[in-house]
C-alpha positions in Angstrom: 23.8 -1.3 -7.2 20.9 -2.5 -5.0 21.5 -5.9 -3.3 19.4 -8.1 -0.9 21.5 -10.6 1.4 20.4 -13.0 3.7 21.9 -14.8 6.4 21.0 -17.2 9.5 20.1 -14.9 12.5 22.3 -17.5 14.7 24.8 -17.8 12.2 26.7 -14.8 13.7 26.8 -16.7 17.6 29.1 -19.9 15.9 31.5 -17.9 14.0 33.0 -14.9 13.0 32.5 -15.7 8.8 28.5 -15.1 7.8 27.5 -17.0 5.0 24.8 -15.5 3.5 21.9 -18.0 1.9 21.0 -15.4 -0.7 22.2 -13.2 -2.7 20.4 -10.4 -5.8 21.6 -7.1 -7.1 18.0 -8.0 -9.3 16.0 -5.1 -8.4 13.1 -7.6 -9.5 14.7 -10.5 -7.3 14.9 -8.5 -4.6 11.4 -6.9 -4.8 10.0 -10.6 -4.9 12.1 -12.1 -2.6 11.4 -8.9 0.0 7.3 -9.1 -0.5 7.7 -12.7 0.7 7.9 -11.2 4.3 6.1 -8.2 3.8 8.7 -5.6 2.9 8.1 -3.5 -0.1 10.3 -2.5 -2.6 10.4 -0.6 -5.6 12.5 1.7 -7.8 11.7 5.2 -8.6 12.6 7.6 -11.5 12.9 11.2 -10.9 11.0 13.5 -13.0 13.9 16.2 -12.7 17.7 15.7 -12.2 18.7 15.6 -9.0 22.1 16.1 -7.1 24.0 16.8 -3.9 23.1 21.1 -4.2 19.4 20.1 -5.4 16.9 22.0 -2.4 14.4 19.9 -0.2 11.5 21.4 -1.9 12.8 20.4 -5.4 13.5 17.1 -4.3 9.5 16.8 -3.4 8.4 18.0 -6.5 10.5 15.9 -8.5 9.2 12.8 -6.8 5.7 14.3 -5.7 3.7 11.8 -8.0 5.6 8.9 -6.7 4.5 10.2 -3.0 1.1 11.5 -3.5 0.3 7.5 -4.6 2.2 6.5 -1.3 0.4 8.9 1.0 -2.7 7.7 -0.6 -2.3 4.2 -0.1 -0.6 4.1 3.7 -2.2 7.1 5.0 0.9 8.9 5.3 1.1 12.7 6.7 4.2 13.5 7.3 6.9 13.9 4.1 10.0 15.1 4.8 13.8 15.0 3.4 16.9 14.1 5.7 20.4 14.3 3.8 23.8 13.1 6.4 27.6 13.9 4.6 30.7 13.1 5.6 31.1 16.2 7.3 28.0 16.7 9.7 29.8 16.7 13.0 27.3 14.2 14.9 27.5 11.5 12.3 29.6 8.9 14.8 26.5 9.3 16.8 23.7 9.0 14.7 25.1 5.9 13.1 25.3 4.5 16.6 21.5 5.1 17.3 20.4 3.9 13.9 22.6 0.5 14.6 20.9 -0.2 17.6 18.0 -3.2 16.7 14.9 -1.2 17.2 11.3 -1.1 15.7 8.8 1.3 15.1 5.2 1.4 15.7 4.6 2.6 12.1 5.5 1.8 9.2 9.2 3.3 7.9 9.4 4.3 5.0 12.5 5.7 2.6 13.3 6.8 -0.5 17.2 7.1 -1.4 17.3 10.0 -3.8 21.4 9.4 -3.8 23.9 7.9 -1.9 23.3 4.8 0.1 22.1 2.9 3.3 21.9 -0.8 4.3 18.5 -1.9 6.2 18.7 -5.1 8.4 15.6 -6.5 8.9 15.6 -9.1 12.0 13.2 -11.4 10.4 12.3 -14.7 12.6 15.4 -16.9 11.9 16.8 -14.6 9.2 18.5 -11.2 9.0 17.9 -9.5 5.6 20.0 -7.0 4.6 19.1 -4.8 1.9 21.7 -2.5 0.3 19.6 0.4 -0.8 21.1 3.4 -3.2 19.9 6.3 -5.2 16.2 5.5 -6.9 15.3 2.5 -4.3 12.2 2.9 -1.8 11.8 0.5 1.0 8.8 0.3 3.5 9.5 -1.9 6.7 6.1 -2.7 8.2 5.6 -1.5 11.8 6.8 -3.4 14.5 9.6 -5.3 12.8 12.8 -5.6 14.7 15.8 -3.9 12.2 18.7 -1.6 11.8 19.8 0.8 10.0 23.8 2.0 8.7 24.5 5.0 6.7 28.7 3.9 7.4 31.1 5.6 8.7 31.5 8.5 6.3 27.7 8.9 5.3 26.5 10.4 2.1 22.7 9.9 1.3 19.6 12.2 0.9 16.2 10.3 1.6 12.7 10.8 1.1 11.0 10.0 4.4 7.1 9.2 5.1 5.3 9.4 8.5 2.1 7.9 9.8 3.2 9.7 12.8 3.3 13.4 12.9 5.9 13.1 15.2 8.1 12.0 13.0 10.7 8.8 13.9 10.0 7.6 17.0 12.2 4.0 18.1 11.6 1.0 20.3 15.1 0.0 20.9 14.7 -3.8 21.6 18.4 -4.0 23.7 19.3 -6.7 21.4 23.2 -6.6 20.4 22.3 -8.3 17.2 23.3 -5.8 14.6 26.9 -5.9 16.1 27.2 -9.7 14.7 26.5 -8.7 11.2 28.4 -6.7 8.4 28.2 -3.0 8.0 29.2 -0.6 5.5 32.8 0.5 5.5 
């Protein structure tokens, strides 16, 4: 299930417990809560089934509606899909790079056709952190300070849009905040 929590950025320097100061697994809480500061959020329904053996190509043209809207309306070029399992042999170090507080001078945008991630978005006084699973699409705005954990055995496949034909390209902001906060297991 989806879920949004919030917490005090500072929070995490006085103690080792965070107390969040809100909580939704409302996918119409969160949406709200998230456009607040800019974040979009929305939830997608595939017009195929989809699974863990389903190709990259089918996975585009089961969702191809949903992304020709999204190109449209942020000028998107590049589309592509990344899956990580359990068993791709650099997956200590990918979570590593993606935990590092970094921003991006586009936009990033995913859609979780299964599995799960958690973004943390470094938001003035605030860390949000939004649990996002199979059917959710986020879109951080460029140049927001945030972080990324697909947990220690990761099992996702995401839709990905680019501004950038390059692709993902970080600002790592040498911040050691994400390391103060909770991660997936």
């Amino acid at each position: 299930m989806s879920q949004l929590t919030i917490f005090q950025a500072n929070q995490a320097e006085h103690s080792n417990v965070q107390k969040s100061s809100f909580q939704s697994s409302d996918p119409a809480q969160v949406a709200a809560k998230l456009a607040q500061q800019g974040i979009r959020f929305e939830q997608w329904q595939a017009s195929a089934q989809i699974d863990a053996s389903t190709s990259n190509d089918a996975i585009l043209t089961a969702y191809a509606a949903d992304i020709e809207r999204l190109q449209q309306q942020g000028g998107y070029v590049t589309v592509d899909v990344i899956s990580l399992s359990s068993d791709h042999p650099d997956k200590a170090a990918l979570r590593q790079k993606f935990l590092a507080e970094h921003t991006h001078s586009e936009d990033e945008v995913r859609f979780f056709v299964r599995g799960e991630g958690l973004f943390c978005l470094h938001l003035g006084d605030h860390i949000y952190q939004v649990l996002c699973q199979q059917n959710d699409l986020i879109s951080v705005p460029a140049n927001t300070p945030h972080w990324f954990d697909m947990g220690s055995e990761p099992n996702f496949t995401a839709i990905r849009l680019f501004n950038n034909p390059e692709g993902w390209v970080a600002n790592f902001t040498g911040s050691d905040i994400a390391s103060r906060f909770p991660l997936l297991a």
